[in-house]
C-alpha positions, 0 to 999 in steps of 0.5 A, a space after each residue: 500500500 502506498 502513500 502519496 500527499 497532493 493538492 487539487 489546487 482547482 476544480 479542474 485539477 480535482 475533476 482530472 485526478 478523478 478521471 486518472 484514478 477512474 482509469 486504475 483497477 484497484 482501489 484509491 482512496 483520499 483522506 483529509 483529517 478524520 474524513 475517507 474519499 473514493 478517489 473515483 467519485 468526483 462529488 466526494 473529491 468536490 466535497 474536500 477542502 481543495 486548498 488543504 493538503 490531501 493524503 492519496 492511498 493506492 491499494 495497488 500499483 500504476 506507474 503512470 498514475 504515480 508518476 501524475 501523483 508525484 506532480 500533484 505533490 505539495 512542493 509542486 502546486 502553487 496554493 492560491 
């Protein structure tokens, strides 16, 4: 299982993130304090904290999907 800290910075960056994990055959999961998201569902991504940093959980492997990951990390988004 492995762990990656991102930021959505916009509703756009949420939406592609959603549609990148829809893409995998596993489950992802994003936390954000005490609260658990399918990754893959787009209203409950919506319904974080955009402008917080998120904790995203692979419960499988997909190096491209990582490889977008590792973009979306704090140190490479510009928080508004």
């Amino acid at each position: 299982m492995k762990q990656f800290k991102i930021m959505l910075p916009t509703v756009a960056e949420a939406k592609k993130f959603v549609a990148a994990a829809s893409r995998c055959d596993f489950d992802i999961d994003v936390f954000y304090n005490r609260v658990l998201i399918d990754a893959k569902s787009i209203l409950g991504v919506l319904s974080l904290d955009l402008s917080k940093i998120l904790t995203v959980q692979l419960n499988g492997e997909d190096k491209e999907f990582e490889k977008y990951l590792k973009k979306l990390a704090p140190e490479n988004c510009s928080a508004a």
